[in-house]
Each structure stands twice: as structure tokens, then as C-alpha cells.
C-alpha positions in Angstrom: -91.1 34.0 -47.1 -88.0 33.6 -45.1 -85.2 32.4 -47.5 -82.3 32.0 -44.9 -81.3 35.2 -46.0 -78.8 35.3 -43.1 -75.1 36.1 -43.0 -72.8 34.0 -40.8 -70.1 35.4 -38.7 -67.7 33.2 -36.6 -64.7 32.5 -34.7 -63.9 28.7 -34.8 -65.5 28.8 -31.4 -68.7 30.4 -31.7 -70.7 32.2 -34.4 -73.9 34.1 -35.5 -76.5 34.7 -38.0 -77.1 38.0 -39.0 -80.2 38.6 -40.9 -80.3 40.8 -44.4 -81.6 43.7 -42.4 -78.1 43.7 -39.6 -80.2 41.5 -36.8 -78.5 39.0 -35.1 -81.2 36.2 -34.8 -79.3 33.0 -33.8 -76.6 32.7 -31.5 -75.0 30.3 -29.0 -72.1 31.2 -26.5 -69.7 30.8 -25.2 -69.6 27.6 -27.4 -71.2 26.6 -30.9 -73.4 24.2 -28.9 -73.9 26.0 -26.3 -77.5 26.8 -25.0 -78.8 30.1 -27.3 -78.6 33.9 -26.6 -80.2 34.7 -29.3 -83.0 32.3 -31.0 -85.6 34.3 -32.5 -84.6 32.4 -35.8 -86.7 29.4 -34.2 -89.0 31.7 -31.8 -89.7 34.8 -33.6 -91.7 35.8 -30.3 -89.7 34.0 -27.5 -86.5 33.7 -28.8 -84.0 37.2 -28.9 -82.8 38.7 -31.0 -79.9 41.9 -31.4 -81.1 44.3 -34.2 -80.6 47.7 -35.6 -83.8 49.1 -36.6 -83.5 52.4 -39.2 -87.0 53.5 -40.7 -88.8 53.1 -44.2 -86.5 55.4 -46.1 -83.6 53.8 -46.2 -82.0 50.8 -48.7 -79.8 48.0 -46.8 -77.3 46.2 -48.8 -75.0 43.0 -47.3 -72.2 41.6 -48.3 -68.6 40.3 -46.5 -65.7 42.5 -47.1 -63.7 39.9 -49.1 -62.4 36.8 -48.6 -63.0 37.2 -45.1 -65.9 36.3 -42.3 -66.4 40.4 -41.7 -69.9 41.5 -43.1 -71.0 44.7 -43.4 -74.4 45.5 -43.9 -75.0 49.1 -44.9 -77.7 51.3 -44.4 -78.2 54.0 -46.9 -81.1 57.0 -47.1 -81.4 60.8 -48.1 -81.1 61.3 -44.2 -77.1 59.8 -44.2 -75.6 56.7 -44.6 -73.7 54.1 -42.1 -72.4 50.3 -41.8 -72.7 47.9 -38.8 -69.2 45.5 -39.4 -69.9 42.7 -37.6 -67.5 39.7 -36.6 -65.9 37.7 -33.9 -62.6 38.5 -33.4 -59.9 35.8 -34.6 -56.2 36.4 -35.3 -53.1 33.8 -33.8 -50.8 35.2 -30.9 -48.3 32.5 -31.6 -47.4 29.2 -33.3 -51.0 27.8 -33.5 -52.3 29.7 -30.6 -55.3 31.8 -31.4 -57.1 34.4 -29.9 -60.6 33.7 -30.4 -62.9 35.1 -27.6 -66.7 34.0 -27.5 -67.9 37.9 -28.1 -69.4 40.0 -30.7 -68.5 43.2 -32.1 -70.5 45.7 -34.0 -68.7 47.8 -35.3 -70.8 51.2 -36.6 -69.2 52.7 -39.4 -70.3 56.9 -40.1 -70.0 57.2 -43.6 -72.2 60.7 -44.3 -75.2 63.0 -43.7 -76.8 62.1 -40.4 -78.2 58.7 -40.5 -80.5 57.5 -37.4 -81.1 54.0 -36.0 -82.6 52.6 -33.2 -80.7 49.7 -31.2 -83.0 46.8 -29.9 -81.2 44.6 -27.4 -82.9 41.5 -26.5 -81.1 38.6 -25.1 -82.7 35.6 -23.8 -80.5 32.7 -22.1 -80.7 28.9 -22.4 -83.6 28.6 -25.3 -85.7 31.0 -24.2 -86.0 29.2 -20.9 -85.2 31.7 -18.3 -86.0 35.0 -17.8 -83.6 37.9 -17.6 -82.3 40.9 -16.4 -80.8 43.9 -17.9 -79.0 46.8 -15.8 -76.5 49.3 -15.8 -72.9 48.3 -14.0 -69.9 50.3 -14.6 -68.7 50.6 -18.5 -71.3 47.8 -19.4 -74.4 46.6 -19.7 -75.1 43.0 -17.5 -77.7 40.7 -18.7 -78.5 38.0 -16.3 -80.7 35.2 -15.6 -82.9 35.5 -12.3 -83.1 31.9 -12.2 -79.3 31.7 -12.1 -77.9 35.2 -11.5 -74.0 34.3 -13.0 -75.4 33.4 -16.1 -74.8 36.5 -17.6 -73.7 38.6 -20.8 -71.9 42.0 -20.9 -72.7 44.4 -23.2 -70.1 47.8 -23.5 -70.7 50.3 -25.7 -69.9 53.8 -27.0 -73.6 54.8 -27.4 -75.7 55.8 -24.5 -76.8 52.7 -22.3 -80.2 54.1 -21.6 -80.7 54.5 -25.5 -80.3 50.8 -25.6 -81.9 49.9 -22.8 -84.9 51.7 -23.8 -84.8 51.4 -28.1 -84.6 55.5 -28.4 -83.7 57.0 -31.7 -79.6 57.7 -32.2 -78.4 59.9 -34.5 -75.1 59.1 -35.8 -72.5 61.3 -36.2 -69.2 59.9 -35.6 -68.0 55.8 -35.5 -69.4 53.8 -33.0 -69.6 50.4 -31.2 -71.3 47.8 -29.7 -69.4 44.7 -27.7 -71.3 41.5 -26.4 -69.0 39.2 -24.7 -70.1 36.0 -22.9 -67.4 37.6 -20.4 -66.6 40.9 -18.6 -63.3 42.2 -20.3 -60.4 43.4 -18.7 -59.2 46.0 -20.6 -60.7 49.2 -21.4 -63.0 49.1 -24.7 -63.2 51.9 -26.9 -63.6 52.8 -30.9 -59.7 52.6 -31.4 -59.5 48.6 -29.5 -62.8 48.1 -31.4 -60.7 49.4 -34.5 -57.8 47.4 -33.7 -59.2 44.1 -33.3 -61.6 44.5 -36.8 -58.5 45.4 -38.5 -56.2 42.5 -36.7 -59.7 39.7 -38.1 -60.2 41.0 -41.2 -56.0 40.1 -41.7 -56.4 36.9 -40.3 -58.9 36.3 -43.0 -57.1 37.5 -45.5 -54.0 35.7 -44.9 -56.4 32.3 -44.7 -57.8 33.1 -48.1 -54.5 33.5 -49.5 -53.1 30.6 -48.6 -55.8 28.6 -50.6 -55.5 27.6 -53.9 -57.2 30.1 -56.8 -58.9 29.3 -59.9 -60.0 30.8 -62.7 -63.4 30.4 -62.5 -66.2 30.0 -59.6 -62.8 31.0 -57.7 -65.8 33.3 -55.4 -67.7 31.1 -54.9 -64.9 28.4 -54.0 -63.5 31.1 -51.4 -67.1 31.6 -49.8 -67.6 27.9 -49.4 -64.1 27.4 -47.5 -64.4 30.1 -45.6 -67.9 28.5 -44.4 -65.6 25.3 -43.6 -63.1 26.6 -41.6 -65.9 28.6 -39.5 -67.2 25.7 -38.4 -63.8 23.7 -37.2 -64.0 23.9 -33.3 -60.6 25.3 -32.3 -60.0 24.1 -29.1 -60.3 20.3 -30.6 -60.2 20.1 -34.1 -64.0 18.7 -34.5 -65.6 20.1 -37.3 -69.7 20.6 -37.3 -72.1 19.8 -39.5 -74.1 22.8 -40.0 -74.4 25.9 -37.1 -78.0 25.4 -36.6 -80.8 23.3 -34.9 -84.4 22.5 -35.8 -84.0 24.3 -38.9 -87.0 21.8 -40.8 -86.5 20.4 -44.1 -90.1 21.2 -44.8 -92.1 23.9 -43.2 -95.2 22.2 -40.9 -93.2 19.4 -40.4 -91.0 17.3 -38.1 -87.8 16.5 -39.9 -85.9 19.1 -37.7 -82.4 17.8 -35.8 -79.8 19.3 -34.1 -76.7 19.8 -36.5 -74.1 21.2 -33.8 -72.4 18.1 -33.7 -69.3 16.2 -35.2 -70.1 13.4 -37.7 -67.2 11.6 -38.5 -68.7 11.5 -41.9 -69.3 15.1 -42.4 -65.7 15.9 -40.9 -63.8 13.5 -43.1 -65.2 14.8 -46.3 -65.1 18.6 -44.8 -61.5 17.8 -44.0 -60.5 15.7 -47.6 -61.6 19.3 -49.3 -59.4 21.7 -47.2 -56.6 19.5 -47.7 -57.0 19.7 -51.9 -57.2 23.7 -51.1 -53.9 23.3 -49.3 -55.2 23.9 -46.0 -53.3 20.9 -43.7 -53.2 22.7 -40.3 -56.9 22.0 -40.2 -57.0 18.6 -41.1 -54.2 17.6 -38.4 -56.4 19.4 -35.7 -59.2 16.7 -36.9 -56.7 14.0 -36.8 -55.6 14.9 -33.3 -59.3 15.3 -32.2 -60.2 11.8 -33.4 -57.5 10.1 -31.4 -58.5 12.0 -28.1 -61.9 10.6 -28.6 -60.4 6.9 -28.6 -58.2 6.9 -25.9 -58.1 3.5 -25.4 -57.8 0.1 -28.7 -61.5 -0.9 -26.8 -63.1 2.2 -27.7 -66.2 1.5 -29.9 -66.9 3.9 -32.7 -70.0 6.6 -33.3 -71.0 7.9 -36.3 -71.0 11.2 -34.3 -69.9 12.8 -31.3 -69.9 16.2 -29.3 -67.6 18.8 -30.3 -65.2 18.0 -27.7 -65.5 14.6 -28.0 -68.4 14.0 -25.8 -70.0 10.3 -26.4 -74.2 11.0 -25.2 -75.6 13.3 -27.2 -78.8 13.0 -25.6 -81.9 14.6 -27.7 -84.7 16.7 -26.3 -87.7 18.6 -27.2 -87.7 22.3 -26.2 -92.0 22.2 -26.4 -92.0 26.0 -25.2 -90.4 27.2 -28.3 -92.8 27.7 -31.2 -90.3 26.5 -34.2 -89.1 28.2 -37.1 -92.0 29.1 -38.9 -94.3 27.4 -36.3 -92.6 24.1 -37.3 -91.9 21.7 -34.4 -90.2 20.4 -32.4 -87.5 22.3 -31.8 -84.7 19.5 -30.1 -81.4 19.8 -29.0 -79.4 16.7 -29.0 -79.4 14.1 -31.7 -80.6 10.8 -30.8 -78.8 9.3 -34.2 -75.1 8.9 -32.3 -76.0 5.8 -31.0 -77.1 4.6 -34.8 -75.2 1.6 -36.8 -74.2 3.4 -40.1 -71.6 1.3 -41.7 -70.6 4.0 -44.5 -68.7 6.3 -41.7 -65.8 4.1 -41.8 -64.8 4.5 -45.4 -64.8 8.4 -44.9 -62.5 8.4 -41.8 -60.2 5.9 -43.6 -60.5 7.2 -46.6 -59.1 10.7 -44.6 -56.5 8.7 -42.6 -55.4 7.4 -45.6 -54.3 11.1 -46.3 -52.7 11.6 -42.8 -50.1 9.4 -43.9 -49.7 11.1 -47.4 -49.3 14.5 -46.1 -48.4 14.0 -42.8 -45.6 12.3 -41.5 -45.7 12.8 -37.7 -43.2 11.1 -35.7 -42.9 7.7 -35.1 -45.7 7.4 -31.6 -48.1 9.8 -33.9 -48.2 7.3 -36.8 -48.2 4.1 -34.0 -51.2 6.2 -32.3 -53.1 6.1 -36.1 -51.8 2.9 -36.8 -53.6 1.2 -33.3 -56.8 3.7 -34.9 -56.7 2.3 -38.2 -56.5 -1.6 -37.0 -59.7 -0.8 -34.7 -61.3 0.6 -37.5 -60.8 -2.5 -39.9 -61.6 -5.3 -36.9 -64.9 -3.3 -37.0 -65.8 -3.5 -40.7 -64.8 -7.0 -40.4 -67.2 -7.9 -38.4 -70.1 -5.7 -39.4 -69.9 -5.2 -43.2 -72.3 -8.1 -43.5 -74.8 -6.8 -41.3 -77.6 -4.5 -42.2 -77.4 -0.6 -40.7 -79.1 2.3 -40.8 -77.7 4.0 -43.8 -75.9 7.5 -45.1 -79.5 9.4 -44.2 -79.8 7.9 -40.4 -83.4 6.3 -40.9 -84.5 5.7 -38.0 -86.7 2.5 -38.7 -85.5 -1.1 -39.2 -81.7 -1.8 -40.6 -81.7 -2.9 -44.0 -78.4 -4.0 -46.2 -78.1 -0.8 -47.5 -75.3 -0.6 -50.7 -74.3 2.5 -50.3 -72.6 1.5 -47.0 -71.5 -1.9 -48.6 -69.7 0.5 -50.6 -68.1 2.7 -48.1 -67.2 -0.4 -45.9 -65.2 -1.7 -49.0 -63.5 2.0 -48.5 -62.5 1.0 -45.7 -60.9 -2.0 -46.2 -59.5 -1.0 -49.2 -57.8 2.3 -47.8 -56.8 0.3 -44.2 -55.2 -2.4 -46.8 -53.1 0.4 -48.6 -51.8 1.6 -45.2 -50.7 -1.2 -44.2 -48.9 -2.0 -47.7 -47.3 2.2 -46.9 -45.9 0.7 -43.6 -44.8 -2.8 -44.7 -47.6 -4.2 -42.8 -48.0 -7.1 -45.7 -50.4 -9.7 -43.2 -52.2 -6.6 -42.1 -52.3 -5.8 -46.3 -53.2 -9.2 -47.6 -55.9 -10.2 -44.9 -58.0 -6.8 -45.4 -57.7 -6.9 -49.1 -59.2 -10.1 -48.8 -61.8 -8.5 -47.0 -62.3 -5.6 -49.4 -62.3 -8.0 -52.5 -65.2 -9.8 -50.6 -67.3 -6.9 -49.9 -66.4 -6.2 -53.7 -68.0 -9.4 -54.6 -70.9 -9.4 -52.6 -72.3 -5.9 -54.1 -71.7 -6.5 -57.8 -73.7 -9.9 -57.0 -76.5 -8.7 -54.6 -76.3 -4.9 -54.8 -76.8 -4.6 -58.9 -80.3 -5.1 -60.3 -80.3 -6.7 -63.7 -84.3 -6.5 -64.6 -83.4 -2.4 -64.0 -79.9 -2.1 -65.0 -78.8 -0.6 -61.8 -77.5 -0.7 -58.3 -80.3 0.1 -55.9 -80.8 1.4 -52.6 -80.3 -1.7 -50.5 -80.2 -5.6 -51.2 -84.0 -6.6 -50.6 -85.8 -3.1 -52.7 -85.9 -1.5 -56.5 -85.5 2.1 -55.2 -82.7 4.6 -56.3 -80.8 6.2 -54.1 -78.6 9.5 -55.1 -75.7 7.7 -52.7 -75.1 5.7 -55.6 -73.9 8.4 -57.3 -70.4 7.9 -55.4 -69.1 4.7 -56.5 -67.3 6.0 -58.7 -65.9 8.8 -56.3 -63.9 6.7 -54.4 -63.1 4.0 -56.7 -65.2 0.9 -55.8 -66.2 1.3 -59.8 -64.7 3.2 -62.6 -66.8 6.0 -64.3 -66.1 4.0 -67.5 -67.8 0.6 -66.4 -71.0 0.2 -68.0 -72.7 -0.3 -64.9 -71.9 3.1 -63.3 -72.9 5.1 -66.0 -76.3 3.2 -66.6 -76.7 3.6 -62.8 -76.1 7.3 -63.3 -79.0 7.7 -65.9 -81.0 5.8 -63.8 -80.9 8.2 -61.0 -80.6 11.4 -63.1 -84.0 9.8 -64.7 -85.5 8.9 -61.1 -84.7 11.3 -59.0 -83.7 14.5 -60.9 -86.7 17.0 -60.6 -87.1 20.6 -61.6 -83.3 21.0 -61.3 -82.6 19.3 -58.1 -82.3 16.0 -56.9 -84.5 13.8 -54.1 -82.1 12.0 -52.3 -84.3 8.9 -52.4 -88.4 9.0 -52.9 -88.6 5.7 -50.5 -91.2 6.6 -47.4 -89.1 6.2 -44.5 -90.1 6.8 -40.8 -92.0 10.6 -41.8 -93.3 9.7 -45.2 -91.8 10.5 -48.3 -89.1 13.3 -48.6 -90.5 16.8 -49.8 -87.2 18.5 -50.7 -84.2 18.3 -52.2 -80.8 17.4 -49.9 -78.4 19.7 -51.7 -75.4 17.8 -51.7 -77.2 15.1 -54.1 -77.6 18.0 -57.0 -73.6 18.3 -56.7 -73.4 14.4 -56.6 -75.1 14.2 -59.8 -73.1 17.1 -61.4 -70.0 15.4 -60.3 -70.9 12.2 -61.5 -72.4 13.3 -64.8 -69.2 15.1 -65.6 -67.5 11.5 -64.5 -69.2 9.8 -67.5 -68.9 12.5 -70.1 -71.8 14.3 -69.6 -70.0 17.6 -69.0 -72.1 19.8 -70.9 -75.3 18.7 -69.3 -73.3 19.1 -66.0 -72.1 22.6 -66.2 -75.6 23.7 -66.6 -77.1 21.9 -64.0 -74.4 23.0 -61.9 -74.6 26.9 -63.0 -78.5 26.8 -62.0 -77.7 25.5 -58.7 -75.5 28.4 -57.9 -78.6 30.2 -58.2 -80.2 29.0 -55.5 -77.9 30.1 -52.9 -79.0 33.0 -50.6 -77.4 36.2 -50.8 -74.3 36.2 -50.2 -74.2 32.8 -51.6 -74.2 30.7 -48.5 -76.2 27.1 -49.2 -78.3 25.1 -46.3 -79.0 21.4 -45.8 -82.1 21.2 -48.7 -83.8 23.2 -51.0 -87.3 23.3 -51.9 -88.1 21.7 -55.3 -91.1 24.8 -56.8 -90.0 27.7 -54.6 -86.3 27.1 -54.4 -86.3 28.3 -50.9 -83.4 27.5 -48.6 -84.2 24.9 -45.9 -82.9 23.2 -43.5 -80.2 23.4 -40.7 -77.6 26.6 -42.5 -75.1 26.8 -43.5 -74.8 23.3 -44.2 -70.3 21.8 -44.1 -72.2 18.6 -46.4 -73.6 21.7 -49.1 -70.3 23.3 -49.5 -68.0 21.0 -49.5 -69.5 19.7 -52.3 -69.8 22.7 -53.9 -66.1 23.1 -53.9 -65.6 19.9 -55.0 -68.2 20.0 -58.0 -66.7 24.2 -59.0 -62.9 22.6 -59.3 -64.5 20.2 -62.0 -64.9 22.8 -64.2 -62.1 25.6 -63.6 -58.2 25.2 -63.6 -56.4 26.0 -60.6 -54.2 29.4 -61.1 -50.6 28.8 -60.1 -49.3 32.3 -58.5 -45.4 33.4 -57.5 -45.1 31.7 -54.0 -44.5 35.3 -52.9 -47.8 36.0 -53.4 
């Protein structure tokens, strides 16, 4: 059974998966979204895939060299043992100017004895879709596409290019290297540049880390989870993704498989609310920046998700030649959900906004530019917060009148009101707090059930959703109110199974959910801990932390008997929250500044 045992290496413009065993089964470049070079992660036959292959006798080990995205998996036998380091090099040139290349390097660290390996090499461009080409030019090795000859990868290395070529057996006896770029370099590569630049990312790293907050406890697993965050933060705009993947299926067999290399303005605002409590700003003003490029103009309609560079079609496809991870199609690229009504986004991205002004006082045509963002914003949700929408899960069937975005629409209002109040705005103020107080109004009357004493999933239905486990988040309800906390127990007693959390047991458009969405086990933590329940939260929580893979990395759901990771990985919505739900229970360390 394949667990997503998979490290993930990056640059905040591309990254990788590396698998427990040092091959690189999933990558895209020159881009995150970019067609694949390597995909046997959903085409174990088809797809690529860059490996180091040592024999039976020898014991591999993973893990990242800490707080940083550098992992070194080691290989260790009676015959010797060695490392492959493998990252993406990342380090800043000057004031927020980064050098962040869309290559790989593999480092191969002798440690002792003589330790053999064999290197198999096998790129595939665009899916799997064309054919290629490897041959010998110069100091490198060119891959190319015989459909389109300049589609091509370089690969330079210290070993011998025929060993590559052809899988032979190396014997190591010294360091070594292996470089894929997406382009051919210009400077000579050898084991002291390959040297240079791992020492130049693992600093950069390290310097990141250490400008987050500590605390005493889960402080690990905290690092880890931000680390996963600021990997997937596109540099060259400020988007942030939600997960690196596609078509990764929440169920094996089964069709629930999406393309997650996207921007949701959902997923971004809460990714971006978490860095800023770590004290990470620089990233959050990159997202700020990016959202005002994609409305360029006060007409601009909004999308509850958009390309990384700001694209508006996001046009989804079925790649029928590929076989699926685990034999599960489709595989699709695109996501036919951007052009989706989910009223809920807006309270996120005000919610965030609502920050930018806290933290961020920009000059006076910045906060006009945010300002022109954050009246678009509220003329929406005042025209569509009595209309029914698709909801936080994107179901693709009829719109209903869904609380949970009734909720997140009061957000809105509510956060859009407070602005305006910040900027002496008080006809701006008054009118949308009027609005907020009706939204208010019209979910305490139509949203609670009082036969069930709870709120439900939408207007017209008894379900439970796990959604409902935010109201108290982001302050539509306090934790104390009565209502909340029976709502709480009603979820908890509906939806918590086997020590995770369905994120609603309503069949939608593919039947009824089979696993568990992760984020909705931290919601329930979180709001358990909100009511008192602290005990009963820590516990649930600890168990969770269980589930991770390896190195402690979380995808979009886990399954509710085997505890399997599923889903697209690593998932921004899983770790987020897990950041958010670890601070609960730990107090933040306050070091010298000169640390």
C-alpha cells in the first residue's frame, strides 16, 4: 500500500516528490503547473520517474536536514554507505529578489566503505504524452521531445553519462552529483558549485525558520507545516496553491480526483492568515499584491479560484492515456470548479484584507487600490448572500442555501464594515453593517434547527456539516452561546468516526464520501478546545499527528480503517490547520531578538 510516503522539495516556483526509497516520482517544470516530467506517481508504467536504485542489502532512512526543504535520504549497507541531498536551489540576491531556478540537484554525499547504486533516468514530457529522446551533447545530457524537438531537459553530471544512459552499476567513492534543469546553464557545473549552492539553500532555509515564531511544544511539527506553506507560494506572483498534486483520488477505484495546482482565494487567505500569526508578512503582501493584479479593473468579477499567475479559464481535461494512481481515473488537469458560485470565499479574502490594513500600511494609492477591492467585494455579497451557491466543498449539482457560506458572507460584511470604520468611511460602515446584521438574522432564523438543536448544512435539509464547526472561528457566534456548543456535539456525535471526521455524510454528485477531509479533524479539535473540551481535544489531536506520513507531511484526506494518506499532497488546507490547532495547546517561546 502506497501511503504518500513521499518527501517534497521545492523552490517557490517548482517542486518535487521524492519517494522513501530517493525516486523522484512527480514533477512539473519549469512551473508548478506546468505539464509533468516526471509522473509515474499517477502512471507507474507511463509516467517517469528519476531514481536511485541500490540492492537488497541495504537500509534507507529519510528525513530533511532541519528546518529546511533539503532531504537527504541515506542509504546504508555492509558494502558502504551514501546520501542523495536533494533540493531546488533558493536563496535572495537582493531586496526581495530571489534566485530560484526551475532545476534539480542531487547532491551524492560518500560517507564510507564503497557503496554501489545504479542511476535510472527516465523523463517523459507533457503527461506522458510525447515521446522522447536522450543523447549525449557537451557537459550534459539533452532530453527532448521528437514531437517538438526544443522541448527539452538538461541533465549534467559528475558520473559517467553512459552509466546513466544505460542504468550500469556505480561504485561510489568520492562526492558526486546530478543536475536537471528545465534549462541549459551557463556556467560550468561541478561538485564545489553543486556544494555552493546546497550550502547557499539550506541558509536560506534556515534563516526562514528562524524568523518564525517557536513554541514549546509541537514546535516540529509547527516548523514542518510552514515550511510546507511557503513551498507552495508562487514567487513570481504571490499566489499560493492548494496542494502540489493532481488526480491524487480521495478513494482508490474512484473518480473524486481534481487538479489542485491552482489558487483558491479561500485556501490562500487562510494559508496567508497563518503565516502572518508566525510573523511571516513578506508573504502575505506578495498575496495582496497578486490579488490586485488579477482585478485590474472596479468591473472585474470574482472566482473562487484562479491560475497561479492570475489566469481566469482554468479549463479541465481528461488525460485518458494515463492509467491513474493506483489505476484510479481520470487523471484531469484543469479544474472546471473556477467558474462555481461559492459564496463563503468572500469572507476569507476580507477577513485577510482586513489584516492588510492592520499590518500593513502601504502608501496612500496601495490602500486606495484595496480600498476600490474591498468596495467590489461588499457590492457582491450584497447582491448574492441571499442566493443559493455551491458551497465550501464545490458540489457540483444544484445550489442550495448552504449556512456555512451565509456565514462567511456575514464575514464579509462584517470585516468590509470594520474597514471602512479604520478609514472613517462611516456610510460605507453603517450601510454594510446593516448588511452583516441581516445576514446575521437570517441564519439564526433559517439556518438553526430547533427539533435537532443545531445549525445544519443548508436551509431546506437536517444534515451536519463539519463547516459548522467555524462559527465560532471567526466570530459570527461565541464559543459560549449555547447554540455553538450543542452544534459542536452534534457534529462530534454525527460525524466523528474512528478518530477522524467526514466532512458531511450527504450523497452528493459521486455518492456518499468514503474518507475523511483532514482539515475537518483539526476543525473539531479547534472547536472542542473552544467550548472547554480541552482534554478530549488534545487527544484527538495527538492521534491525528499519527497519521501523517513520514516525515510528517499531511494530504487532502485520510482513510477512516487503514489511515492511509489520500488525496492531492501535501495538502496548504491540512497544514494550515495543523498549525493553527498545535498553537492551541503550546505557548509561544519569546527568544533575545538577536537570536
Amino acid at each position: 500500500m502506497n501511503n504518500l510516503n513521499y518527501g517534497v522539495i521545492g523552490n517557490c516556483r517548482s517542486a518535487a516528490l521524492v519517494s522513501e526509497k530517493g525516486s523522484i516520482d512527480w514533477c512539473c517544470l519549469p512551473d508548478f503547473d506546468s505539464p509533468s516530467v516526471f509522473a509515474s506517481l499517477i502512471d507507474n508504467a507511463k509516467g517517469g520517474f528519476f531514481s536511485i536504485v541500490v540492492d537488497d542489502t541495504y537500509t534507507i532512512s529519510q528525513k530533511y536536514i532541519i528546518w529546511t526543504n533539503v532531504l537527504c535520504t541515506e542509504f546504508k549497507s555492509d558494502k558502504g554507505t551514501f546520501e542523495i541531498i536533494d533540493f531546488m536551489p533558493r536563496y535572495k540576491l537582493i531586496e526581495n529578489d530571489y534566485f530560484a531556478p526551475a532545476e534539480i540537484y542531487r547532491y551524492i554525499k560518500y560517507i564510507s566503505g564503497a557503496p554501489s547504486f545504479k542511476v535510472k533516468y527516465c523523463p517523459v514530457l507533457n503527461y506522458a504524452r510525447e515521446e522522447v529522446s536522450n543523447v549525449t551533447e557537451d557537459n550534459y545530457i539533452r532530453t527532448y521531445s521528437r514531437i517538438k524537438p526544443t522541448d527539452c531537459l538538461y541533465l549534467y553530471s559528475s558520473l559517467c553519462f553512459n552509466d546513466i544512459l544505460e542504468s550500469k552499476e556505480v561504485v561510489l567513492t568520492q562526492h558526486q552529483f546530478l543536475l536537471l534543469s528545465y534549462n541549459q546553464k551557463l556556467i560550468d557545473i561541478d561538485i564545489k558549485r553543486v556544494y555552493l549552492e546546497f550550502q547557499r539553500t539550506k541558509v536560506y532555509w534556515l534563516n526562514w525558520t528562524n524568523r518564525s515564531k517557536k513554541y514549546e511544544k509541537y514546535n516540529e511539527e509547527i516548523i514542518r507545516s510552514l515550511l510546507v506553506l511557503k513551498t507552495m507560494s508562487y514567487q513570481p506572483t504571490g499566489a499560493v496553491l492548494a496542494a502540489l498534486t493532481t488526480s491524487i483520488p480521495e478513494t482508490i477505484g474512484e473518480v473524486r480526483n481534481w487538479d489542485y495546482r491552482f489558487c483558491w482565494l479561500r485556501d490562500a487567505s487562510m494559508s496567508l492568515e497563518t503565516l502572518i500569526k508566525m510573523g511571516h508578512y513578506y508573504s502575505a503582501q506578495r498575496f495582496l499584491d497578486y490579488l490586485k493584479r488579477i482585478l485590474k479593473s472596479k468591473s472585474d468579477s470574482f472566482q473562487i479560484m484562479y491560475g497561479i499567475r492570475g489566469e481566469r479559464e482554468l479549463t479541465e481535461t481528461e488525460l485518458s492515456h494515463l492509467a491513474g494512481y493506483e489505476n484510479s481515473k481520470p487523471v484531469r488537469i484543469g479544474n472546471a470548479a473556477y467558474s462555481q458560485r461559492q459564496n463563503d470565499v468572500f469572507g476569507y479574502l476580507l477577513n485577510i484584507i482586513h489584516q492588510y490594513y492592520e499590518f500593513f500600511p502601504g502608501t496612500l494609492d496601495e490602500v486606495e487600490d484595496m480600498w476600490e477591492i474591498v468596495r467590489n467585494i461588499s457590492r457582491t455579497i450584497s447582491t448574492h448572500w441571499e442566493k443559493p451557491d455551491k458551497g465550501i466543498w464545490e458540489i457540483r449539482s444544484d445550489e442550495k442555501h448552504y449556512v456555512f457560506s451565509k456565514v462567511m458572507s456575514w464575514v464579509a460584511m462584517d470585516r468590509a464594515a470594520k474597514i471602512a470604520n479604520a478609514l472613517h468611511k462611516s456610510y460605507y460602515a453603517e450601510s454594510w453593517r446593516g448588511i452583516a446584521n441581516d445576514i446575521k438574522e437570517d441564519v439564526l432564523k433559517n439556518g438553526w434547527n430547533e427539533d435537532q438543536q443545531t445549525f445544519t448544512q443548508t436551509y431546506c435539509n437536517s444534515e451536519l456539516d463539519a463547516s459548522l464547526l467555524l462559527m465560532a472561528e471567526y466570530g459570527f457566534i461565541a464559543a459560549e452561546d449555547t447554540r455553538y456548543q450543542k452544534t459542536v456535539m452534534a457534529v462530534k456525535n454525527a460525524l466523528f468516526y474512528n478518530g477522524l471526521v467526514y466532512r458531511y455524510k450527504t450523497p452528493d454528485d459521486f455518492g456518499k464520501p468514503m474518507t475523511s477531509f483532514t482539515i475537518c479533524t483539526f476543525w473539531l479539535i479547534q472547536a472542542l478546545f473552544r467550548i472547554g473540551m480541552k482534554e478530549d481535544a488534545k487527544n484527538i489531536f495527538e492521534n491525528l499527528l499519527t497519521y501523517g506520513n513520514h516525515l510528517g507531511l499531511f494530504s487532502e484526506d485520510i482513510h477512516f480503517s487503514s489511515k492511509r494518506l489520500l488525496g492531492n499532497f501535501p495538502q496548504a488546507y491540512s497544514h494550515l490547520a495543523l498549525i493553527n490547532t498545535a498553537i492551541l495547546f503550546s505557548k509561544e517561546k519569546f527568544l533575545p531578538k538577536f537570536v
